[in-house]
C-alpha positions, 0 to 999 in steps of 0.5 A: 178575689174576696177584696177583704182577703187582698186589702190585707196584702201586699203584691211581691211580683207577678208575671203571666203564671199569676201574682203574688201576694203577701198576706199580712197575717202571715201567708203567701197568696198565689193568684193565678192566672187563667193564662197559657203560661210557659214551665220557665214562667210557672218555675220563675213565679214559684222561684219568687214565691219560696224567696218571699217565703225565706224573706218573711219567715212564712210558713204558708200558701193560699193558691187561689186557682180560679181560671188556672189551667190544668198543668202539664205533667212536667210542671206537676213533676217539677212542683211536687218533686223539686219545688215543695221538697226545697220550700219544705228544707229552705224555707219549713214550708209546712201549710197550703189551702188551695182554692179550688178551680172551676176546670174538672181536669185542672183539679185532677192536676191539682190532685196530681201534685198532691199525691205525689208531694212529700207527706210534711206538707198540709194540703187543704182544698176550699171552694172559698177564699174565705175558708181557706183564709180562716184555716190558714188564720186558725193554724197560728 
């Protein structure tokens, strides 16, 4: 993790899907983990994330896939079709600049949850944290 993009962040919670960080300039960052993890684990941490974004008034993420596995097809449904609608209503989740796996299948599953997400939400897709944390800074 670029340790100038984490020194600007405050951990919020973590458990075996990854931890989350609150950026002080005004984002999510969700550092995932290159754990096996569970559909309850992977619901709970994104659980913690639309809370965060409800307590902060944050209107974006950085999802900073590194060794993340690929997603199953039920997390990839549950993601795009339940968790992105409600950020979106809840909390006017608008923004998320994902970094970039090194796995090919896991960014078909990234591409996967992309594709079928509701059209108000921005995806953008970096191979650098650095990228990501500009056009995130460059969005207001």
């Amino acid at each position: 993790m670029n340790t100038l993009i984490q020194a600007r962040g405050t951990q919020f919670y973590q458990n075996e899907a990854g931890r989350l960080l609150y950026n002080t300039i005004g984002y999510m960052h969700l550092a995932w983990s290159a754990e096996r993890i569970t559909q309850m684990a992977l619901e709970a941490f994104y659980e913690q994330v639309l809370l965060l974004l409800l307590r902060t008034g944050a209107t974006k993420i950085l999802s900073e896939h590194g060794g993340r596995r690929p997603l199953s097809a039920e997390a990839q449904q549950w993601i795009a079709t339940n968790w992105v609608p409600r950020a979106i209503a809840e909390a006017n989740f608008a923004y998320c600049a994902i970094v970039e796996g090194d796995d090919p299948i896991h960014r078909l599953s990234t591409q996967s949850v992309i594709s079928i997400s509701p059209a108000q939400l921005t995806y953008k897709r970096f191979s650098l944290m650095s990228e990501a944390d500009a056009w995130l800074q460059s969005l207001g």
